[in-house]
Structure formats: C-alpha cells, structure tokens
C-alpha positions as CSV (number, residue, x, y, z in Angstrom):
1,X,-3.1,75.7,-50.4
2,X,-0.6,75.9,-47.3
3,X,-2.6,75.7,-44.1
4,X,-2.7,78.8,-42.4
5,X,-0.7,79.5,-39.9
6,X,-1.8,79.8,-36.3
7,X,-1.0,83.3,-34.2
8,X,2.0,82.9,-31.8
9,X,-0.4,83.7,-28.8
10,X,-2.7,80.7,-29.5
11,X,0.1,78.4,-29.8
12,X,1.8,79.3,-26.8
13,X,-1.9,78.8,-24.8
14,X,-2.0,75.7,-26.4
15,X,1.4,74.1,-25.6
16,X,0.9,75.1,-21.9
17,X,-2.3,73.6,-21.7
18,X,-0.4,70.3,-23.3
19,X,2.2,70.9,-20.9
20,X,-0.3,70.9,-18.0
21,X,-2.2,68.0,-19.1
22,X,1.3,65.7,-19.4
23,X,1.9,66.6,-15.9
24,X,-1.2,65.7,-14.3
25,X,-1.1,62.5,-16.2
26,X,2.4,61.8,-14.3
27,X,1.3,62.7,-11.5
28,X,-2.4,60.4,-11.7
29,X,0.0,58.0,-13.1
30,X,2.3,57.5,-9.6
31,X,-0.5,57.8,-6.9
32,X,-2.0,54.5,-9.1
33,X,1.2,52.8,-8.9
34,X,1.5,53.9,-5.2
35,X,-2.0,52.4,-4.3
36,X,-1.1,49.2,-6.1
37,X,1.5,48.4,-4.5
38,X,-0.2,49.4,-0.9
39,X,-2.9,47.1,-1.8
40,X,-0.6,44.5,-3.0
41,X,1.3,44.7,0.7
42,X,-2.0,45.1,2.2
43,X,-3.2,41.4,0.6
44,X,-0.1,39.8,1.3
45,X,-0.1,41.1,5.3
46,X,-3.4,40.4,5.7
47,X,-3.2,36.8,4.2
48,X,0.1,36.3,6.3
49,X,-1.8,37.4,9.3
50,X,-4.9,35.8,8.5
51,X,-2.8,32.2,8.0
52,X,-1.0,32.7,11.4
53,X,-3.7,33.6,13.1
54,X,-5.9,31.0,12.0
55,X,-3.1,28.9,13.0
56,X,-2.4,29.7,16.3
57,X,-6.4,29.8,17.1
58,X,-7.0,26.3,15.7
59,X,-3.8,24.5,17.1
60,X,-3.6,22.0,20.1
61,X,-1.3,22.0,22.5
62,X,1.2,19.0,23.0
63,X,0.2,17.8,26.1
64,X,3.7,15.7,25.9
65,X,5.6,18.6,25.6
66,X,6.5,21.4,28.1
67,X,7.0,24.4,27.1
68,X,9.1,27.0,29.5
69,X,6.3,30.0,31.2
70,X,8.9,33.1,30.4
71,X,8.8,31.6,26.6
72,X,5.9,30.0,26.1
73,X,4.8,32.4,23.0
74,X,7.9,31.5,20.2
75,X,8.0,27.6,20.5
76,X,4.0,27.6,20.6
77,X,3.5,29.7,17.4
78,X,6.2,28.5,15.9
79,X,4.7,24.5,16.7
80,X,1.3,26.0,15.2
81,X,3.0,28.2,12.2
82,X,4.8,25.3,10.9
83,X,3.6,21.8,12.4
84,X,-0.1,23.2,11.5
85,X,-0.8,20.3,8.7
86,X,-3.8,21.8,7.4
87,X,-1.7,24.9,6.9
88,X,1.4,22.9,5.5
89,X,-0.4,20.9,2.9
90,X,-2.2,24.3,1.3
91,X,1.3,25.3,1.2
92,X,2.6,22.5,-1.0
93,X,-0.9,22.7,-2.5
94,X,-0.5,26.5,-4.0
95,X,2.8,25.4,-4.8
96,X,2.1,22.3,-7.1
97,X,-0.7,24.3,-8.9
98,X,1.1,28.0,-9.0
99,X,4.9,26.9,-9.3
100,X,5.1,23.0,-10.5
101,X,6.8,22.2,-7.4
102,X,6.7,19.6,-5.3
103,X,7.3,20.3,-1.2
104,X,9.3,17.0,-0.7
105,X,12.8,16.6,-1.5
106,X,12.7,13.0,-2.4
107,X,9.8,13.0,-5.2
108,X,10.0,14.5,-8.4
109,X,7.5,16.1,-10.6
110,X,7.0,14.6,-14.1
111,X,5.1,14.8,-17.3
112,X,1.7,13.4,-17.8
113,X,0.9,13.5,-14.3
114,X,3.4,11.1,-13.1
115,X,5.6,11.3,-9.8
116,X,8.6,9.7,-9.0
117,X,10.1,8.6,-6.0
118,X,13.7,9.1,-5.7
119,X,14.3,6.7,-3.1
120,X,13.1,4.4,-1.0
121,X,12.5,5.6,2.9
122,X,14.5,3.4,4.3
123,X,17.7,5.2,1.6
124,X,18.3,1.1,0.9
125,X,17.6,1.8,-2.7
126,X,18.2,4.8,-4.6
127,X,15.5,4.7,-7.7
128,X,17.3,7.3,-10.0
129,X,21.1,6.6,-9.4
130,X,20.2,2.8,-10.8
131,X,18.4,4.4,-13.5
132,X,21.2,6.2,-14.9
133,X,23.8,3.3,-14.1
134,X,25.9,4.8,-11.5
135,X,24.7,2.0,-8.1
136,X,25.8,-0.8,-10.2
137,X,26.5,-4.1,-8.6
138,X,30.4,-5.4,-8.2
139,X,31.2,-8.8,-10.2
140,X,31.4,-10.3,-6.5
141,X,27.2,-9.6,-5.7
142,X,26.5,-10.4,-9.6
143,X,27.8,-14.2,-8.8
144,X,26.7,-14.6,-5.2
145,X,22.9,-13.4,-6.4
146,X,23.6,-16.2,-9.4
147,X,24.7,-19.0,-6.8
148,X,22.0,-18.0,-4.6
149,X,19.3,-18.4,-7.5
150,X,21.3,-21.7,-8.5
151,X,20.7,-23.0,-4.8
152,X,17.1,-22.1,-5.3
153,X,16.6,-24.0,-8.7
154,X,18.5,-26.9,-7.2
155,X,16.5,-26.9,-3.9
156,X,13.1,-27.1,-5.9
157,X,14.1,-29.7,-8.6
158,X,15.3,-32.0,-5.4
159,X,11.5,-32.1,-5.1
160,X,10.4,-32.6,-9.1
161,X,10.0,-28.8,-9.1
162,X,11.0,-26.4,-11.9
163,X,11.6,-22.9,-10.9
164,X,10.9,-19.3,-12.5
165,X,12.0,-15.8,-11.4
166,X,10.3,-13.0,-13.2
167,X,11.5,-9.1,-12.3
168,X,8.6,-6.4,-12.8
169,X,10.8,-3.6,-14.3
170,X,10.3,0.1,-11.8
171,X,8.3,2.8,-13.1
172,X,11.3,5.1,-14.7
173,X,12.5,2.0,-16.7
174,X,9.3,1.6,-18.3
175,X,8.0,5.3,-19.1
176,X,11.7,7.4,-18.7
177,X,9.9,9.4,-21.8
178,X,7.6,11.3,-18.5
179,X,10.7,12.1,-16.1
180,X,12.2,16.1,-16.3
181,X,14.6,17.0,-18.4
182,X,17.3,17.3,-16.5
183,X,17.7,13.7,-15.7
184,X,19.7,11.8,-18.1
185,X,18.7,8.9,-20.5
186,X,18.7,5.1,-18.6
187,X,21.9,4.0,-18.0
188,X,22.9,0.6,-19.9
189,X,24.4,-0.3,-16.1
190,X,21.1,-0.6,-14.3
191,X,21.5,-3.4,-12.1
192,X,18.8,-5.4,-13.8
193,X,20.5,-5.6,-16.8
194,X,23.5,-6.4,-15.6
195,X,21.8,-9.6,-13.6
196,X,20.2,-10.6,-16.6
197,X,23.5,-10.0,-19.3
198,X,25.5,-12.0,-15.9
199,X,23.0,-15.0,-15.8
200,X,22.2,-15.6,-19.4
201,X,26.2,-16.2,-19.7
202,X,26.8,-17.9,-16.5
203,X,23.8,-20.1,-15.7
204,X,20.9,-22.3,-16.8
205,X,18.4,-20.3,-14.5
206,X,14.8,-19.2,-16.1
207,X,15.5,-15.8,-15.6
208,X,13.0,-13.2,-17.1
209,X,13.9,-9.5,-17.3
210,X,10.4,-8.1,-17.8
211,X,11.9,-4.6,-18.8
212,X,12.0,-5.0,-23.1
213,X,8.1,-6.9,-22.9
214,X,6.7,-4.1,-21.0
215,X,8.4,-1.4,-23.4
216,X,7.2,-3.1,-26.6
217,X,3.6,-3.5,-25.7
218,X,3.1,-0.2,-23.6
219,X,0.7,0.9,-27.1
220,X,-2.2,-1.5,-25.5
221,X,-2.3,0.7,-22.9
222,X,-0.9,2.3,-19.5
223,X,1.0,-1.1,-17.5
224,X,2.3,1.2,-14.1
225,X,0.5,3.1,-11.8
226,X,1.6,7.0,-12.5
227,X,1.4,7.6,-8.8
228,X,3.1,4.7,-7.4
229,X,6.0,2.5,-8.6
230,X,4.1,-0.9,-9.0
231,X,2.0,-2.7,-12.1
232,X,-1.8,-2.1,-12.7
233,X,-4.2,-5.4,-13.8
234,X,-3.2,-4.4,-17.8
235,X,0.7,-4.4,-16.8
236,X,0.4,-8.0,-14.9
237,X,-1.5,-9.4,-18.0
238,X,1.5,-8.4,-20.1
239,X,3.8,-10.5,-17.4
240,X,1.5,-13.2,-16.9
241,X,1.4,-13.7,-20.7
242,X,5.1,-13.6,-21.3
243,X,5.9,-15.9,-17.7
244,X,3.3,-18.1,-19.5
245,X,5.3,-18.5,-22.5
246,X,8.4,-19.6,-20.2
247,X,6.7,-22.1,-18.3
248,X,8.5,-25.9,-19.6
249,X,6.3,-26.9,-22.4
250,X,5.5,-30.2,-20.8
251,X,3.5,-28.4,-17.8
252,X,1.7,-26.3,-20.2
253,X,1.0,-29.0,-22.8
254,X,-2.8,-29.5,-22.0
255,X,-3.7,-26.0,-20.9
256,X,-3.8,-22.0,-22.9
257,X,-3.2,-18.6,-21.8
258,X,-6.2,-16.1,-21.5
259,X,-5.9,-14.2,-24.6
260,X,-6.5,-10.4,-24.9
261,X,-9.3,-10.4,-26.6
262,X,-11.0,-12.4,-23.8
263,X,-10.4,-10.0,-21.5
264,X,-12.1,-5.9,-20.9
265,X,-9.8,-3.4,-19.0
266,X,-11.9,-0.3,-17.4
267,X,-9.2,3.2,-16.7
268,X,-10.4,5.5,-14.0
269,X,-8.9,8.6,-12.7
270,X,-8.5,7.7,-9.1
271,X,-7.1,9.8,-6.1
272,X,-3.3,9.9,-6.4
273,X,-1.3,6.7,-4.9
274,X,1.5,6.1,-2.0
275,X,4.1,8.3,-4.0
276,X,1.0,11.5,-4.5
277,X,0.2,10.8,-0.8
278,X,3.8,11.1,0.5
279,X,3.5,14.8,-0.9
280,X,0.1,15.2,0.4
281,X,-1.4,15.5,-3.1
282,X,-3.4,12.9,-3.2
283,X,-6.5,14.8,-3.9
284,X,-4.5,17.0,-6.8
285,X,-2.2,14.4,-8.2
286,X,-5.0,11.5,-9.8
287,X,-3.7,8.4,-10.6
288,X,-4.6,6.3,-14.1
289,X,-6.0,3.2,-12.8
290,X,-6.5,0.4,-15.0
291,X,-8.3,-2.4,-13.6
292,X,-10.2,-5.5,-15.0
293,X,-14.1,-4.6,-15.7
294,X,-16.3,-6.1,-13.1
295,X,-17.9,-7.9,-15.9
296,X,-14.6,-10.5,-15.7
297,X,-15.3,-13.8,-15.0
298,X,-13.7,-15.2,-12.0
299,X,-13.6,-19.2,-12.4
300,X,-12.1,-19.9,-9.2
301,X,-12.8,-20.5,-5.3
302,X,-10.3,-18.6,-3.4
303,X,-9.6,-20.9,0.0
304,X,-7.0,-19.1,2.8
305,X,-4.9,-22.3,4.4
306,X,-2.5,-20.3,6.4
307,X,-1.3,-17.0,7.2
308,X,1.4,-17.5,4.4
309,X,-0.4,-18.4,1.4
310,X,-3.9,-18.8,0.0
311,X,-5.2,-21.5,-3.1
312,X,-7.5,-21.3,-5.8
313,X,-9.5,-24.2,-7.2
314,X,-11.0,-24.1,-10.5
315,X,-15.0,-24.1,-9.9
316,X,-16.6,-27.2,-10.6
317,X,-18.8,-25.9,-13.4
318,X,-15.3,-24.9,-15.1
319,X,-13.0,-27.8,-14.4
320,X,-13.9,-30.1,-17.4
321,X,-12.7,-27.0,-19.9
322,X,-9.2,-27.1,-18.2
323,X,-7.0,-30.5,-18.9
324,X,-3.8,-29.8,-17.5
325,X,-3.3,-31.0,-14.0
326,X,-0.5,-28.8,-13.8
327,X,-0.2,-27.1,-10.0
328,X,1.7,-23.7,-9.8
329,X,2.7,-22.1,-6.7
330,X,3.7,-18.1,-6.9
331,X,5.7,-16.6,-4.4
332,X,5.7,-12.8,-4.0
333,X,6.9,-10.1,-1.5
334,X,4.0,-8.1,-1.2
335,X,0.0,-8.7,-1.3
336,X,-0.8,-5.6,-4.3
337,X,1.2,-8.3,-7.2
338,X,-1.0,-11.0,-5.8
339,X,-4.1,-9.3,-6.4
340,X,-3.3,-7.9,-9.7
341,X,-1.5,-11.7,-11.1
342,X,-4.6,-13.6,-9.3
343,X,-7.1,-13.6,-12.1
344,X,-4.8,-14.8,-15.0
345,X,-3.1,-17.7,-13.2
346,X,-6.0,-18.9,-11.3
347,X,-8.0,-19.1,-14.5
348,X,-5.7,-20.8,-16.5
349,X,-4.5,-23.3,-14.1
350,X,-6.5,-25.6,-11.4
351,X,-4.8,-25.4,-8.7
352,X,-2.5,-22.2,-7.8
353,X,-1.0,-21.2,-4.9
354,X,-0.1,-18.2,-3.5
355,X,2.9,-17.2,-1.0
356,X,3.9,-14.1,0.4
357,X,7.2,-15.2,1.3
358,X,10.6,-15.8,0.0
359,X,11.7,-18.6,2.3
360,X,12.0,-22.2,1.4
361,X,9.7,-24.8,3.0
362,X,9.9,-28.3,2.6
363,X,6.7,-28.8,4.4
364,X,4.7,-26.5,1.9
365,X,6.1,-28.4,-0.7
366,X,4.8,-31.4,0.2
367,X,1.5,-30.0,1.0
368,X,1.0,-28.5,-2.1
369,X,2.9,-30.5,-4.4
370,X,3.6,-27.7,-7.0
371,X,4.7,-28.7,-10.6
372,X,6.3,-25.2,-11.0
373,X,7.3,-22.4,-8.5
374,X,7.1,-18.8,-10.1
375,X,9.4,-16.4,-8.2
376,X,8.1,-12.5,-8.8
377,X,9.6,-9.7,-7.2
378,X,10.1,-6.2,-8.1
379,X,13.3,-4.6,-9.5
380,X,13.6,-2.5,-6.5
381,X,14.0,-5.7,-4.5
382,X,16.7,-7.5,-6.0
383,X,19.0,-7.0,-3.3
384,X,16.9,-8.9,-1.5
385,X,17.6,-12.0,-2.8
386,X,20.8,-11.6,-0.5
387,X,18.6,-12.3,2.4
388,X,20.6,-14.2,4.8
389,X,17.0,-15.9,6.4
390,X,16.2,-16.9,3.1
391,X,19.4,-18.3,2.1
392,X,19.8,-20.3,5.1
393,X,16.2,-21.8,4.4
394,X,17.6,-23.0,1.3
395,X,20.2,-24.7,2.0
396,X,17.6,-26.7,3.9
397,X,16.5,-27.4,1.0
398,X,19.9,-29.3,-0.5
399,X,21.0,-33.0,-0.5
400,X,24.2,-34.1,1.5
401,X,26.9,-33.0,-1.3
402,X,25.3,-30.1,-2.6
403,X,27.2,-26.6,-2.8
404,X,26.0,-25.0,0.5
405,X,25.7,-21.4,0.7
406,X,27.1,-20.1,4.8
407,X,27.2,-16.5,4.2
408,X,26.8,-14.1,1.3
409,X,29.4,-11.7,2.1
410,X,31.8,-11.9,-1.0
C-alpha cells in the first residue's frame, strides 16, 4: 500500500520548524567557533604575558652595563625578554619536543637520537663539507702531511723506535645511516681517504684509516658517542684490537690481545654530551653510553711522572702472565682517548706510556725507552699534523743529512 499522504498544512508546519532548527544550529555553531578562537587568543596572550612578565620580574640587572634614564624600559626588557636563559632554553625545549627543531644553527637533528655538529667553533673544520667531499685537500698538503709523517718515522727509528698513526674516523663517517635526508651520501673525497689512498702509494708509513674496521664491526655494538663526536670504551676496543694487529710482529711475539670474550661492556642512557649541551638539551637529548662494567679487572698501577704523560706498570701479582718486555708509548691530543684506550694497552703490555702531546722529545725518549710510539688523533684533527711547533720539534729529532722540514707552506 502507498503511504498516505500527509495534508499540505502539516507539511508546511513541519518544514518551518526544520527550517528554524537549521538556523539556530548555524547560529550555536558560529558563537562556538567565536569563543574558541577568543580562548585560543586568550591562552596565547596570557602565556605571552605570563613569559614576559616572569621575565622581567626574575632578571638582574647588568651592573656593567648602563642603561640611558629616558630609555631605560626597551634595552632592559628586551635584555630580560631574550638574554633570560631560563626563558631561552624552554624555548628551544618546546621546540625540540613540538617541532623536531633544534635552536642552534650549527647542529643538526638526526635519527636515533643522534646530533651532529656542523662545525667546529673555532669554523677550522667544517664536519659536513668533508663528509660529502667538497673541503678536500690539494696534492701540495697531501705530500707535505706525508713528508711530515716521514720526518716522524725517521725521527723515532733514529732512536730504535717504530712508529704507528691510527685516525679514529668522526661520527657521520661511521653512522651516516642516522643523519637527515637531505644531506647527501659520504663523499669518496673525504680528506681521510684521500691521506690514506696518497700514503699507501707514496710511502712506507704504518698508516691506519680506522674508518672500514669501525663500519664492519658496528653489529657488536654502538662504537661513538650519539651526542658527541668521539669513541665510547666498545669503539676503542675495536681500535685497540686492529692497532694491535699492526704492531711489527717482533714486539708482539711474546705477548696477546684482550679478546672479546674477556671483556663485559655495560650501555646506559646518560644526560646528553658536549654537542646535546651546546643546544641546551642535555637533559632531553640522552646519550648511549657504553662503558666497561666495573667488574673489569684493571692489572696495572697508574704512576703520573709529569704534567705530559703518565705510565702504567703491570701489578706484581700479574707480571709473570705477561712475557713481552715490549714498552709502548701513546701519544694523543686529548685526555677523553686516553681514558677510553687505557685499559686495553695497559693490560696487555708492561710498561705503557701515555702523552698528551704531539711534539717530539728526545729527552722522553730516553727516559722511557719506548719499543713502539702509537700516534692517535681524531679525523677532525688531521690538519694538525701541519703544526709548525711540532714540526720544528722534529726536525730535532733528525741526524746531520737528513731531509729537514723549515716550513710547511707548499
């Protein structure tokens, strides 16, 4: 049956009421939108004014600096607006956590918690051109770092020395797979491996590149700290076992390297390191630390002889299990390498010295009578081999007849 149909009188009550109803719905509709928004404004003022305020009430004045009477009111709030560093680090705070962004135009924000530094503060190094190839070193630096190293080699084996240099590869060479996208793949150009490519052909040096042994054994483990560009205790196990393995056989004949299995590595999420704490996110930003366990045995006596180095005996309850004789002496350019290298060395080898310092000395030398001097610097540093202190301590170090070095301007 058809439904019956409706008189016209009820349907026209009914689509006014319809009509009605739409209209007040509009209507209900735009005074909501109007109070959101008001409210919205209303948060954002009050915050603004709630920020400066709070600002200008907690800031102390620069005692050092005057300030002019008939304008005293801009350059003081504007010195507690936006020198306030309480205020100033919420502000890169909410914007790390809302935004992904990082308040500091020289580090960059990666995957996997890691930061990178773009470049170094003094703008002697730039960390991101040499790992896409484009700060690459001219032929005439590539052979007057190789004849500095040769003056090196030659200075050391003039006192029945062998030398070493090993290079501890920078952060974005070792874990590129965490920087942003937009940053292109490493460069074959870095100017690491184009010093190692220019030595390998044109001298005898023992030059190691740690760059391909870090790469191949990063499964064991994380070997960089993600919030600094420098190696954790697992990383300077992986260098101190492949530096091992290029030490001349006859100075390692008697002794053996600390195997892995020996050895128990502890990670901790720490509070974020140099490159976290130049963006004032330390606290945000943890870093993966990897560190020995404290259950590691240390069989060694640390002794400090001068301000320039320190020395480690073997203990006397451990010397009769270690035959080699063999003396090393380690030079490095900063103190966070010789902490993390210490335990492997010093419990493989008797005697090992340790110097901060890239200069030559004759006199330490003959104090410590080292069978073999292992060079470590980072690849961030390599420019510094360059030094013109250094060199000149070097050539100190050759015989009458020997290629002197006077400058290394090309």
């Amino acid at each position: 049956m058809r439904a019956p149909i409706l008189p016209f009188h009820v349907n026209l009550i009914r689509s006014g009421i319809g009509s009605r109803t739409a209209t007040k719905m509009e209507k209900l509709s735009k005074n909501i939108s109007v109070i959101t928004v008001a409210m919205f404004i209303g948060i954002i003022l009050f915050f603004g004014i709630y920020f400066n305020f709070a600002a200008t009430c907690g800031y102390e004045v620069d005692k050092e600096v005057s300030y002019n009477p008939e304008g005293i009111i801009l350059p003081f709030y504007s010195d507690a607006v936006y020198k306030n560093k309480g205020q100033n680090d919420s502000i890169k705070y909410y914007s790390y956590r809302l935004f992904c962004n990082i308040e500091n135009p020289n580090i960059v924000l990666g995957d996997n918690g890691f930061v990178f530094e773009i470049e170094k503060d003094d703008g002697s190094y730039n960390y991101f051109l040499d790992y896409m190839g484009q700060s690459e070193f001219t032929d005439e630096q590539l052979d007057m770092i190789t004849k500095v190293l040769t003056m090196r080699k030659q200075a050391y084996e003039n006192e029945g020395v062998s030398y070493i240099i090993a290079v501890v590869p920078n952060c974005q060479s070792i874990y590129s797979e965490n920087l942003p996208w937009y940053v292109s793949t490493r460069g074959s150009k870095t100017r690491l491996a184009q010093l190692s490519e220019y030595m390998s052909e044109n001298s005898d040096i023992n030059f190691i590149n740690l760059t391909d042994t870090f790469i191949l054994n990063k499964s064991y483990g994380q070997l960089l700290n993600n919030t600094e560009n420098s190696i954790n205790s697992l990383g300077a196990y992986i260098a101190y076992r492949e530096i091992y393995n290029n030490i001349p056989e006859n100075l390692v004949a008697l002794s053996s390297p600390i195997k892995y299995n020996e050895l128990y590595f502890c990670t901790h999420i720490t509070k974020g390191k140099t490159i976290a704490q130049e963006a004032c996110l330390e606290n945000y930003i943890k870093n993966i630390t990897v560190s020995l366990s404290n259950e590691t045995i240390l069989k060694y006596n640390l002794v400090s002889e001068y301000n320039s180095f320190e020395e480690t005996y073997i203990a006397p309850e451990y010397a009769e299990n270690i035959l080699s004789d063999t003396k090393i002496m380690i030079e490095f350019t900063d103190d966070w390498n010789k902490i993390q290298f210490m335990p492997y060395f010093s419990n493989t080898f008797k005697t090992v010295s340790y110097r901060n310092s890239q200069l030559f000395s004759k006199f330490v030398v003959d104090l410590q009578s080292p069978n073999c001097v292992i060079q470590i610097i980072n690849e961030d540093e390599l420019l510094s081999l360059l030094d013109e202190n250094t060199i000149m301590s070097y050539n100190a170090g050759l015989k009458s007849g020997e290629n002197l070095l006077t400058s290394t301007t090309p």
